[in-house]
Every structure is written in structure tokens, then in C-alpha cells.
FIFI-964925 format. One record per residue (C-alpha): residue number from 1; residue in one letter; chain; x negated, y negated, z negated. Coordinates in nm, 2 decimals. Last residue first. Layout:
BEGIN
  num  residu  chaine       u       v       w
  NUM       A       A       X       Y       Z
...
% end
This chain:
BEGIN
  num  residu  chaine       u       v       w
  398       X       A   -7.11  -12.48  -12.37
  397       X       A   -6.97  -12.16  -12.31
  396       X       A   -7.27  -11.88  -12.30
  395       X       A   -7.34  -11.62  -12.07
  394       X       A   -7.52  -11.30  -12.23
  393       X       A   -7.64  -11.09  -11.99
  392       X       A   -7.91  -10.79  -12.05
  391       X       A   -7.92  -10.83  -12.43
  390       X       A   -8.09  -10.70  -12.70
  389       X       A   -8.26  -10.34  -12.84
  388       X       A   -8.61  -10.24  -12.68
  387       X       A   -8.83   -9.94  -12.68
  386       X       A   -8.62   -9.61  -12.67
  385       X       A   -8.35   -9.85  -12.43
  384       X       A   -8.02   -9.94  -12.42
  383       X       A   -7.93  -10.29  -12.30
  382       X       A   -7.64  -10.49  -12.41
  381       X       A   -7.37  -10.67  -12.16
  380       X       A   -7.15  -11.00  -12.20
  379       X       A   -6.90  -11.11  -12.03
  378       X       A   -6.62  -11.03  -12.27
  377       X       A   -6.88  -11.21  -12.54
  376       X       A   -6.89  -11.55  -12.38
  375       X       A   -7.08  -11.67  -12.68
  374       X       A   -7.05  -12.03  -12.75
  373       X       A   -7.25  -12.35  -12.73
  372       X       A   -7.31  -12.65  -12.87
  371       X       A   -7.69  -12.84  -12.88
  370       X       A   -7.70  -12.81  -12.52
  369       X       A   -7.97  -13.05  -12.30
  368       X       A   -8.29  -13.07  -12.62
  367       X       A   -8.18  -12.75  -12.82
  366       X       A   -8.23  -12.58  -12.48
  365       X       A   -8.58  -12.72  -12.47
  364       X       A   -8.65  -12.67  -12.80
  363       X       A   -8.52  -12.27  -12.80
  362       X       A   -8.72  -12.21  -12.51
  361       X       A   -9.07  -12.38  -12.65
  360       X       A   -9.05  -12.16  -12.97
  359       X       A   -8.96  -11.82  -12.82
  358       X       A   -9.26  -11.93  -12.59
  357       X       A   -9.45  -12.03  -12.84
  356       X       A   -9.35  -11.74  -13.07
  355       X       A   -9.39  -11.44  -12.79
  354       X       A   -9.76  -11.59  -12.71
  353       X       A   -9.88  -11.62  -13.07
  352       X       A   -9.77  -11.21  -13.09
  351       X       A   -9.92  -11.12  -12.77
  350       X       A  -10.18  -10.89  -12.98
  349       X       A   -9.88  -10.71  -13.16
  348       X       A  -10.01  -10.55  -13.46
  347       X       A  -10.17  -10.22  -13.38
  346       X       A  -10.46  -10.28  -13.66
  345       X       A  -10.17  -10.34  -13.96
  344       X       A   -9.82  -10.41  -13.91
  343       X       A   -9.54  -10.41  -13.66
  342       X       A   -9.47  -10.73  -13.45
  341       X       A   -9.17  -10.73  -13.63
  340       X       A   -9.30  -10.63  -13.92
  339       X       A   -9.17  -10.91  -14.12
  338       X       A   -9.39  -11.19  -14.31
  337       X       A   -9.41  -11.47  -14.58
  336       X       A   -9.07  -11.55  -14.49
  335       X       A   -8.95  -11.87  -14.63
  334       X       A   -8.57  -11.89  -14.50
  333       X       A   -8.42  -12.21  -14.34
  332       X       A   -8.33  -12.04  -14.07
  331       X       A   -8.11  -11.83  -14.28
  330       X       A   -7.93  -11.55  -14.15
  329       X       A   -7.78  -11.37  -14.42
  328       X       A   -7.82  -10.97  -14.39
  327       X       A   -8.13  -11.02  -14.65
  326       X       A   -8.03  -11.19  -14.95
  325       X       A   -8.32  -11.15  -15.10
  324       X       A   -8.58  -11.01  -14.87
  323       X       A   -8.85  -10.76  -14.98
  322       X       A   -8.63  -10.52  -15.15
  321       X       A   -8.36  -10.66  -15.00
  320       X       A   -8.48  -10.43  -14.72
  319       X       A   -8.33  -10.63  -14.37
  318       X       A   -8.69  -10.61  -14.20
  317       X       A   -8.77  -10.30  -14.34
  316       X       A   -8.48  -10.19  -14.13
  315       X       A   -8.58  -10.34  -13.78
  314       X       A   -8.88  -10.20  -13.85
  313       X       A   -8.78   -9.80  -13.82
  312       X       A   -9.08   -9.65  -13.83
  311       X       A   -9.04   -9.32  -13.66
  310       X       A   -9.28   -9.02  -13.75
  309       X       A   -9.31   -8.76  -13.48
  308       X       A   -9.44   -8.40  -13.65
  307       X       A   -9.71   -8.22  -13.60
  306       X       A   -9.86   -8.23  -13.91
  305       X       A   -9.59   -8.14  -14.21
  304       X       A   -9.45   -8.42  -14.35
  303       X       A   -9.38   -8.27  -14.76
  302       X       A   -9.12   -8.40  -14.97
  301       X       A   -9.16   -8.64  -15.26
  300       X       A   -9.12   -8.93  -15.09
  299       X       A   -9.36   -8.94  -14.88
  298       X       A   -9.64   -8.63  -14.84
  297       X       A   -9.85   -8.56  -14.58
  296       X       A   -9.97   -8.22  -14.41
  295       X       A  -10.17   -8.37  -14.14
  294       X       A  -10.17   -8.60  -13.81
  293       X       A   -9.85   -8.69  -13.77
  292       X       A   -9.78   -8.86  -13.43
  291       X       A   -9.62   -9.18  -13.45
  290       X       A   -9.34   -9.36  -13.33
  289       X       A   -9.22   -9.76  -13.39
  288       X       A   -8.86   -9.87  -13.40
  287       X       A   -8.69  -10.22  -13.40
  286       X       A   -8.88  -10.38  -13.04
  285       X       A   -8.64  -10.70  -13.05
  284       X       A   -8.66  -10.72  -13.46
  283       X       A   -8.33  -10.90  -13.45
  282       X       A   -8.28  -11.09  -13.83
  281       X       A   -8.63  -11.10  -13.88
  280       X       A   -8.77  -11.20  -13.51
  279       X       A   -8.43  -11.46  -13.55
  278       X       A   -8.56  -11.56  -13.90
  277       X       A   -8.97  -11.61  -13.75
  276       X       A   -8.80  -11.83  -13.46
  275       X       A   -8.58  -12.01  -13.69
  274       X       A   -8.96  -12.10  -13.88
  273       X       A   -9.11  -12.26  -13.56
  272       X       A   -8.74  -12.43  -13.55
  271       X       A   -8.71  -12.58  -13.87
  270       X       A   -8.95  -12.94  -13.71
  269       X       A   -8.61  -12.97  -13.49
  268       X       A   -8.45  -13.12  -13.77
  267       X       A   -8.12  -13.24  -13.65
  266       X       A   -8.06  -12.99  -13.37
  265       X       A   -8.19  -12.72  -13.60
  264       X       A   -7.95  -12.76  -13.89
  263       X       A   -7.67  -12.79  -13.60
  262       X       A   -7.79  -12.42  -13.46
  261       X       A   -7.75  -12.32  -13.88
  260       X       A   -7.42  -12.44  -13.89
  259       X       A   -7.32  -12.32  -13.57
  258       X       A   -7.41  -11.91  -13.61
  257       X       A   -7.28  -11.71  -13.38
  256       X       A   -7.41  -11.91  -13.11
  255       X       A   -7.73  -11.95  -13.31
  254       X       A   -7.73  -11.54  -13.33
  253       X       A   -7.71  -11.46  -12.99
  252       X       A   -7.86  -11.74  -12.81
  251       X       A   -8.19  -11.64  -13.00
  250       X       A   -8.11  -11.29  -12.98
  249       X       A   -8.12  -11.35  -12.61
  248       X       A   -8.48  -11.53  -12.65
  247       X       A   -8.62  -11.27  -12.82
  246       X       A   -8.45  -10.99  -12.61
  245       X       A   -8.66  -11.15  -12.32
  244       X       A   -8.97  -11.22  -12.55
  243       X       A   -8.95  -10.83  -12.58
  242       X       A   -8.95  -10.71  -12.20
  241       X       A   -9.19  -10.97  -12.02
  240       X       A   -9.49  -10.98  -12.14
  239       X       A   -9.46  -10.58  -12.31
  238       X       A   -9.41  -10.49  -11.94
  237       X       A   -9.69  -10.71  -11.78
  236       X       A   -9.92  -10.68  -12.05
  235       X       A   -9.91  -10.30  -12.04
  234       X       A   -9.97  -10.31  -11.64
  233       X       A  -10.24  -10.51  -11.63
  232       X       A  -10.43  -10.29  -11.88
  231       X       A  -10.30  -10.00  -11.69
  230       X       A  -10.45  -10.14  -11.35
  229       X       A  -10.80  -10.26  -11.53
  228       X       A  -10.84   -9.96  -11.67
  227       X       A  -10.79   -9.73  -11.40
  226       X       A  -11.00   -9.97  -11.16
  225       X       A  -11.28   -9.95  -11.38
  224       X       A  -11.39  -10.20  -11.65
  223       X       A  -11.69  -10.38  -11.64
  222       X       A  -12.05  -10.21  -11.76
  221       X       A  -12.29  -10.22  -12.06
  220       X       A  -12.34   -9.80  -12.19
  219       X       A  -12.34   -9.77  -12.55
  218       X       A  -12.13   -9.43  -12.46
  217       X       A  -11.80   -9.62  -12.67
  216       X       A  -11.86   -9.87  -12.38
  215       X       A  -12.04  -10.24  -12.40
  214       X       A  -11.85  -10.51  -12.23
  213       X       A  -11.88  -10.68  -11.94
  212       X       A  -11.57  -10.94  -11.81
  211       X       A  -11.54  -11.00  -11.46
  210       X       A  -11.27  -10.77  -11.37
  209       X       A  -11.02  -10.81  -11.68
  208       X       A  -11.11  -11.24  -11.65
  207       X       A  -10.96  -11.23  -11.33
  206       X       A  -10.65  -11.05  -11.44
  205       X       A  -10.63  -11.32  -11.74
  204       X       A  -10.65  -11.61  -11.48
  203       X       A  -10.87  -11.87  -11.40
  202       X       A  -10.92  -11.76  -11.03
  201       X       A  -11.14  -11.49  -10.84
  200       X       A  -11.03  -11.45  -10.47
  199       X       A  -11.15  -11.17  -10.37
  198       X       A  -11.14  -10.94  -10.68
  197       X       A  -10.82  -11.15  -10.76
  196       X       A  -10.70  -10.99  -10.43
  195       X       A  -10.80  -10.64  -10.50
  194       X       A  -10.65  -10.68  -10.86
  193       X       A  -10.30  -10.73  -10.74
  192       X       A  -10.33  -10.48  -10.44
  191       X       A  -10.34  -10.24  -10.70
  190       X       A  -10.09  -10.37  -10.92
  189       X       A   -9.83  -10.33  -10.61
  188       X       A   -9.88   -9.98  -10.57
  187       X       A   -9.95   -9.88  -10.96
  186       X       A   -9.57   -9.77  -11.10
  185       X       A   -9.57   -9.77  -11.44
  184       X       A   -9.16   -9.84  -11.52
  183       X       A   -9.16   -9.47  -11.47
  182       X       A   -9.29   -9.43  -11.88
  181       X       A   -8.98   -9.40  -11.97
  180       X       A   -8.82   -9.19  -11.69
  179       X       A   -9.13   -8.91  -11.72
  178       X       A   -9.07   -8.88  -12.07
  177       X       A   -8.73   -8.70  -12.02
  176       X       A   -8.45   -8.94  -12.17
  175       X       A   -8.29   -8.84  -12.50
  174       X       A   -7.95   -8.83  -12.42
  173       X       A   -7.65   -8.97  -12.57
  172       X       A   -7.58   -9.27  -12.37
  171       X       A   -7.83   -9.27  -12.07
  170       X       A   -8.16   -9.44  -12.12
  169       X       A   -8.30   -9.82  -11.92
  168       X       A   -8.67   -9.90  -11.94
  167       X       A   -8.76   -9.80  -11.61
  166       X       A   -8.46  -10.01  -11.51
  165       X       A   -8.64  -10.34  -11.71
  164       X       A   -8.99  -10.29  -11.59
  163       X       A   -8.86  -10.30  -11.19
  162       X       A   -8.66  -10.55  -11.26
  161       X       A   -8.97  -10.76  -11.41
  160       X       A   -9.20  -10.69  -11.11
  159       X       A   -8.87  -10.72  -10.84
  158       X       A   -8.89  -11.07  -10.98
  157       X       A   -9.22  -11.17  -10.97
  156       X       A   -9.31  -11.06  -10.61
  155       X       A   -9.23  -11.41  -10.42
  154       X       A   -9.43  -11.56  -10.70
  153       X       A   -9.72  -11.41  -10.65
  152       X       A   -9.85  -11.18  -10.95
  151       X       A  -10.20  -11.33  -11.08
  150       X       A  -10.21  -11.21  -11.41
  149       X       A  -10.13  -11.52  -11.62
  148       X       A   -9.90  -11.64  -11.39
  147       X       A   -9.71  -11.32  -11.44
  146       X       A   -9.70  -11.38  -11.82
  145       X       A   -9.60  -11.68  -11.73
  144       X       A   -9.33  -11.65  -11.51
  143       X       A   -9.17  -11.36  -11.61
  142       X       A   -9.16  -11.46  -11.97
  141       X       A   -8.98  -11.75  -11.88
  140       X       A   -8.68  -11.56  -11.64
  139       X       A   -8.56  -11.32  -11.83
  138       X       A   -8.44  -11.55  -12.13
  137       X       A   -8.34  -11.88  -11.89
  136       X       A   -8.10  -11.77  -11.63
  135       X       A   -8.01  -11.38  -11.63
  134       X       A   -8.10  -11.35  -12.05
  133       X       A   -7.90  -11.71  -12.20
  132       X       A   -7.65  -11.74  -11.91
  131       X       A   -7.55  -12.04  -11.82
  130       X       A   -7.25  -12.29  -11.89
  129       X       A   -6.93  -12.50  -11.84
  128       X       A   -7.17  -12.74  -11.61
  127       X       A   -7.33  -13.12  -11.73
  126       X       A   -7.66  -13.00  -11.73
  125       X       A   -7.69  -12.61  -11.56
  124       X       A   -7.90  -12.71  -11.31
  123       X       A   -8.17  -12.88  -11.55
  122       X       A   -8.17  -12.53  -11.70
  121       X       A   -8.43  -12.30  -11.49
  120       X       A   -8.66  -12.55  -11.36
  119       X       A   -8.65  -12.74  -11.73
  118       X       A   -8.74  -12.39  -11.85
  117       X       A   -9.05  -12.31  -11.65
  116       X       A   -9.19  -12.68  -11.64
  115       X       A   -9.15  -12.66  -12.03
  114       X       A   -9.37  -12.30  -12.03
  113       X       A   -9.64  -12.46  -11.79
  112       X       A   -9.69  -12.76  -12.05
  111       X       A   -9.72  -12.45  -12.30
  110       X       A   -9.92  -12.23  -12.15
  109       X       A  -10.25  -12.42  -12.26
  108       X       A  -10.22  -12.28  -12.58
  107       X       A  -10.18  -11.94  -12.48
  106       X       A  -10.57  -12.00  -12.31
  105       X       A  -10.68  -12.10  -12.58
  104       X       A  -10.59  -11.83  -12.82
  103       X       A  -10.76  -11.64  -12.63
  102       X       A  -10.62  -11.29  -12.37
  101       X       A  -10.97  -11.25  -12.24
  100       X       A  -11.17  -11.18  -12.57
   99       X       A  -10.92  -11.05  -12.78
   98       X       A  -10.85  -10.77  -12.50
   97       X       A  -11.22  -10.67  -12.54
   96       X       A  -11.20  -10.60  -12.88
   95       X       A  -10.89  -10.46  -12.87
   94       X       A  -11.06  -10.21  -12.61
   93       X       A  -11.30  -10.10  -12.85
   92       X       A  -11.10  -10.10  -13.16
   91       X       A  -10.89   -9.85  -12.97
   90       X       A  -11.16   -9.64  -12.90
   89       X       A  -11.27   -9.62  -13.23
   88       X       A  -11.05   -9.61  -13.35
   87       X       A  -10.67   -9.50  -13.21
   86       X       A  -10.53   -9.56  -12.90
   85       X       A  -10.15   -9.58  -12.71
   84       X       A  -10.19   -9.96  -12.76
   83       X       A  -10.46   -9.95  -12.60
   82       X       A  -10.31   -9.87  -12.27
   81       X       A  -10.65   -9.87  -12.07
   80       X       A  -10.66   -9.48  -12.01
   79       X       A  -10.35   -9.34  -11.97
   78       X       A  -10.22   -9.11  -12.23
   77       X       A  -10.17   -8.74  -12.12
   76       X       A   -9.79   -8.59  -12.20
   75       X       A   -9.72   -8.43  -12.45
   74       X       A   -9.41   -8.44  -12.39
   73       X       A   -9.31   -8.50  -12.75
   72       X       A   -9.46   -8.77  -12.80
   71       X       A   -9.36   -8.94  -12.51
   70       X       A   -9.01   -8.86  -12.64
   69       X       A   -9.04   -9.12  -12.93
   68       X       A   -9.21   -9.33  -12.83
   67       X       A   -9.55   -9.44  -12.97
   66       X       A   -9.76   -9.20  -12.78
   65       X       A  -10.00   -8.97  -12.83
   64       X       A  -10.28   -9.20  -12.96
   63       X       A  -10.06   -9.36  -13.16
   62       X       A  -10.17   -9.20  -13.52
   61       X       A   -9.99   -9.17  -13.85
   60       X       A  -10.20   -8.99  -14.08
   59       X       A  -10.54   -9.19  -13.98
   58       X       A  -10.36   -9.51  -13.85
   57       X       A  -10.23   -9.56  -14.26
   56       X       A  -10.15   -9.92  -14.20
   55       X       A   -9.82   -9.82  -14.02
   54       X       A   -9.78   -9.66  -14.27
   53       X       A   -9.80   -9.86  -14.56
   52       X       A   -9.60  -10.11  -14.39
   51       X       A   -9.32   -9.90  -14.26
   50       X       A   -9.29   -9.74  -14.61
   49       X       A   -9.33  -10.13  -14.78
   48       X       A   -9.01  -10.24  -14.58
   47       X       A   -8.82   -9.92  -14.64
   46       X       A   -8.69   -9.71  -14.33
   45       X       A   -8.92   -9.44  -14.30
   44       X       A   -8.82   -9.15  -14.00
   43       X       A   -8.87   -8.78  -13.93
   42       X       A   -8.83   -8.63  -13.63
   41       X       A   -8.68   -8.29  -13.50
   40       X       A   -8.43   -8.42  -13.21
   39       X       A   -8.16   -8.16  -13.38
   38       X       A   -8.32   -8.17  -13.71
   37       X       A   -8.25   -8.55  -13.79
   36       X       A   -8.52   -8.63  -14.09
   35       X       A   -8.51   -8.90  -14.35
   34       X       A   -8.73   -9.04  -14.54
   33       X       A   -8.58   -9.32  -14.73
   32       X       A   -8.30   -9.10  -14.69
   31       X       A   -8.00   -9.25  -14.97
   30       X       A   -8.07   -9.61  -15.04
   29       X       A   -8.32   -9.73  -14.72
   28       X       A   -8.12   -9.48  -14.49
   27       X       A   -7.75   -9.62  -14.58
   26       X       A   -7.90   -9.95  -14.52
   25       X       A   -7.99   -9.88  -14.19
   24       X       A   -7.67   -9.71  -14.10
   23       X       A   -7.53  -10.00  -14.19
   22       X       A   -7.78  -10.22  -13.95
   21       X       A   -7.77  -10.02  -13.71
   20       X       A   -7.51  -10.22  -13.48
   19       X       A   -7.50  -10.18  -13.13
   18       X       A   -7.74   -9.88  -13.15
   17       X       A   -7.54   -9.70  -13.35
   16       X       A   -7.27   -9.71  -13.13
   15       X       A   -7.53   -9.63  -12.85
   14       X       A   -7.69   -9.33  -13.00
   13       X       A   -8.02   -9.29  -12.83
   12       X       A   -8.19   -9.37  -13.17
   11       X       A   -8.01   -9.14  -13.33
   10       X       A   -7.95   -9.13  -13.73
    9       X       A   -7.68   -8.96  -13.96
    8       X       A   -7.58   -8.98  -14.30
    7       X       A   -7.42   -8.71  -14.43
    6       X       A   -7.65   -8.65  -14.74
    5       X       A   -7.75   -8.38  -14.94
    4       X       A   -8.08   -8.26  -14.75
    3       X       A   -8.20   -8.59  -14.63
    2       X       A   -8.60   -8.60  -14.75
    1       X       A   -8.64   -8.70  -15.09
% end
């Protein structure tokens, strides 16, 4: 049943919450697994198989409108080329195409590139009292290859990431007007971007987005327009850099928190591809999905009438004990057979094998020059946003 006898409460632009959901979490699996805050009218699942089945369920709970919260709301026009925004067909369409110039060969190749990246940003810090997990290593990685991969100069990288992470930012307490979300869009310097690689052609994932032909949901062969191309770049180049960032400071986080298991790693570095999976788990860095409703449905014995904004709250199906035993013990040592991280279903996250090498690759090569370190918590700072949950700084003693 739906809320009606309980106190709990739920916000996502609560920041107490925020810093720790996980009891109010909990409180929602056992009491509201659907629950429903009147005052910001949406409804949310909490569960680990509710998340799942609907996040499977793309005809009742669709994206095309959003999957934030207050973008939903606005109702605000979807850009064309952010598939992820998109239902099938058209969203199979574009998947499609995005499959075909963001391969698993070319992630592969990263890696070499991804080493460079961190022993650039660490070697300095060998032999010093410490570094900071987000501001020297965390934000930096994702930056540079994602932005490799699209062609943005290096001189331009970061004022590209900055500009992602303010856009991102929300006040305490207020759900932000849908216009500040989605500000972190901004086209000017995308533009000249693609003009360039238009010029000078390279072997690059922006330079595969002109060149590459596909056919159209009109049957009609062509390339993809500027539009697309721009808010294709665009969505990789947020999502590229914003949720391996928290990755990698949950990563610090928890394994600073956590010695014993950071000493388990150090001896048997062949744990940490699975570490990776417990710290995605433990810290879902993206921890709640929105859909539109569709139609009248029914979950948990109360009715969801259409119209409504359902939020999957993943972060909590990822510590249900009903699918984990054990589940607010971190454990990289854990067999998961899977979270929902990277949510679930046909909008599962297509830069998933790209977040785990890199998350992979970072953690080895700090593992490799500082196997102790500690949390400088009075020095460190959270971010708040509708999309994200981690860490803007988080220095670290070693």
C-alpha cells in the first residue's frame, strides 16, 4: 500500500536525507514500498525487484519526458539526440546507432591512455601527506578521456567539466526550476567542436557521429544533423564525466573507511574488478531514476494514476536484503550477480564497460603508489544534485 499510515518522509532535494538515505531507504522498502510525497506529487518504488520490473516495463513507465524529476514536470520539449530521454522505436533507433560508434573496441583501447591519465595526475603526490580523491584524480580521468574521445582540446577540458558540474548543482530545500538542470547544455563551444572534426576528421567518437549513415525511423539513409550530433555530444560529455567522478570518490570514500577491505585489495589485486561492482552497490552514484506514467497502473495494491512521475529509487534496491544478504556490509569480496546501478532493462547505461575500466584502472593505479590512506573528512565537501549523489572534494591523509 501506498503511504497513508506512515510518517515516513522522502525528498530528493533534502540534504540531510541526502547525506545518508540509506535509513530512510529502508524505512521505504518495509513500510511504503510505493510511496508517494503529496507536496512535490510523485510516487516512488524502492524494492530491488520494483525498480527492476519497472524499469523493464518502458510502456507504463516511459522516459521520453524526462527522467528527472522536475523535467518532467515542466514539460518541457526533449531534445532531439538525447536518447536517453526516448522510448521505441525511436530510442531503439538511436541506441542502435550509438552501439555502433561508441564499440567495445574502442573502450578497450582507452586503457593505456587511462594509466597515462592517472600516473600524470598522482606521480606528484608520491612521497607527500596527500591528494585529493575528486579535485586531483576522480574529476580529472573521466575528463580526459571521455573528452579525448570527442575531440575537446585540452586547453577547453576543464571549463567543459565545470561547466557540467554547476549546471548540475540544486539549492537545499528547493526543487530547482527545470531550466537550471538542464543549463549544463550549453551548445557554443560544441558547435565549434564538430565544425572542426568536420575539417579535420580523426579517430574519434565525434568523428565517427558525422560520418556514420544510418537508416531513419522515415526509411530514409542519411547522417545525423547538426541538432543531433551536438546533443549526442553533449549527453556523453555530461554522463562521461559526472558519474565515474562520484565512482571514483565513493571509491576513496568507502576504502578509506574501510582498511581491512582496502588491505584485502592491495594483496589480491585480482578482487578489484569485483570491489568496483560492491562500491557501484554500496554507492549507486546516479541513486534515482524518473519516469512518466503512462496509464492507470497498479503496484502494490493501490492504483498509479497516468500522469504521474514515478521515481526509482536504485540506490535502495541496491541495499534490499531481499536480494542481498547482509546488505549494509561492504564486502568486496561479495558475489553480486547484478545491481541496478546502471539501471535496468533497454535504458541500461550504454557507458557502463567504460565507467568500470576506468573505475577499475583508477583504483589499481592508486592501490599501486598509496595502499593507506585516510579521510580528511573536515575538509571534505558533498555535492547536491537531482542526478548525482558523491563528493566534490574529498582529500585524503596518506
Amino acid at each position: 500500500m501506498v503511504n497513508s499510515k506512515s510518517d515516513i518522509y522522502y525528498d530528493p532535494y533534502d540534504f540531510e536525507i541526502d547525506a545518508d538515505p540509506y535509513p530512510v531507504f529502508r524505512r521505504l522498502r518495509d513500510e511504503a514500498p510505493l510511496y508517494y510525497n503529496e507536496s512535490l506529487d510523485f510516487y516512488a518504488v524502492s524494492r530491488f525487484a520494483d525498480v527492476e520490473s519497472c524499469s523493464i516495463d518502458w510502456q507504463t513507465f516511459r522516459s521520453e519526458r524526462g527522467t528527472v524529476l522536475e523535467i518532467i514536470r515542466s514539460g518541457m520539449v526533449v531534445p532531439r539526440g538525447m536518447f536517453i530521454f526516448e522510448d521505441p522505436p525511436l530510442h531503439n533507433l538511436h541506441r542502435r546507432l550509438m552501439a555502433r560508434v561508441f564499440t567495445a573496441r574502442r573502450v578497450s583501447v582507452l586503457e593505456d591512455r587511462m594509466r597515462e591519465y592517472c600516473a600524470t595526475a598522482l606521480d606528484p603526490f608520491v612521497g607527500s601527506s596527500g591528494f585529493d580523491f575528486v579535485r586531483d584524480l576522480g574529476a580529472d580521468l573521466p575528463m580526459r578521456v571521455i573528452s579525448a574521445m570527442l575531440g575537446i582540446p585540452e586547453e577547453d577540458q576543464e571549463a567543459v567539466r565545470d561547466h557540467f558540474d554547476e549546471g548540475l548543482r540544486i539549492e537545499e530545500g528547493r526543487a530547482p526550476d527545470h531550466r537550471e538542470t538542464v543549463r549544463s547544455t550549453d551548445t557554443s563551444n560544441f558547435a565549434e567542436y564538430i565544425s572542426f572534426r568536420r575539417h579535420h576528421p580523426s579517430d574519434d567518437l565525434m568523428t565517427d557521429l558525422i560520418e556514420t549513415t544510418f537508416e531513419d525511423d522515415q526509411g530514409t539513409q542519411r547522417h545525423l544533423d547538426e541538432e543531433e550530433i551536438l546533443n549526442y555530444a553533449l549527453l556523453l560529455a555530461a554522463a562521461g564525466n559526472e558519474t565515474t567522478t562520484k565512482l571514483i570518490g565513493w571509491t576513496g570514500s568507502l576504502l578509506g573507511a574501510h582498511p581491512d577491505q582496502r588491505h584485502r585489495l592491495v594483496g589480491n589485486p585480482g578482487l578489484i574488478p569485483g570491489a568496483i561492482e560492491e562500491i557501484l552497490r554500496y554507492e549507486a552514484p546516479s541513486p534515482v531514476q524518473a519516469r512518466y506514467v503512462s496509464r492507470d497502473v497498479e503496484l502494490h495494491g493501490t492504483t498509479v494514476p497516468e500522469g504521474s512521475v514515478l521515481l526509482m529509487l536504485n540506490a535502495a534496491g541496491n541495499r534490499d536484503e531481499r536480494q542481498f544478504a547482509d546488505p549494509d556490509r561492504f564486502d568486496v569480496e561479495r558475489t553480486i550477480d547484478h545491481h541496478v546501478s546502471f539501471g535496468f532493462g533497454l535504458h541500461f547505461c550504454m557507458g557502463a564497460a567504460l565507467a568500470r575500466l576506468e573505475g577499475r584502472v583508477a583504483l589499481e593505479e592508486v592501490l599501486a603508489r598509496f595502499p593507506d590512506w585516510e579521510v580528511d573528512h573536515e575538509n571534505a565537501e558533498r555535492v547536491h544534485t537531482t542526478t548525482v549523489r558523491g563528493w566534490h572534494r574529498l582529500p585524503v591523509i596518506l
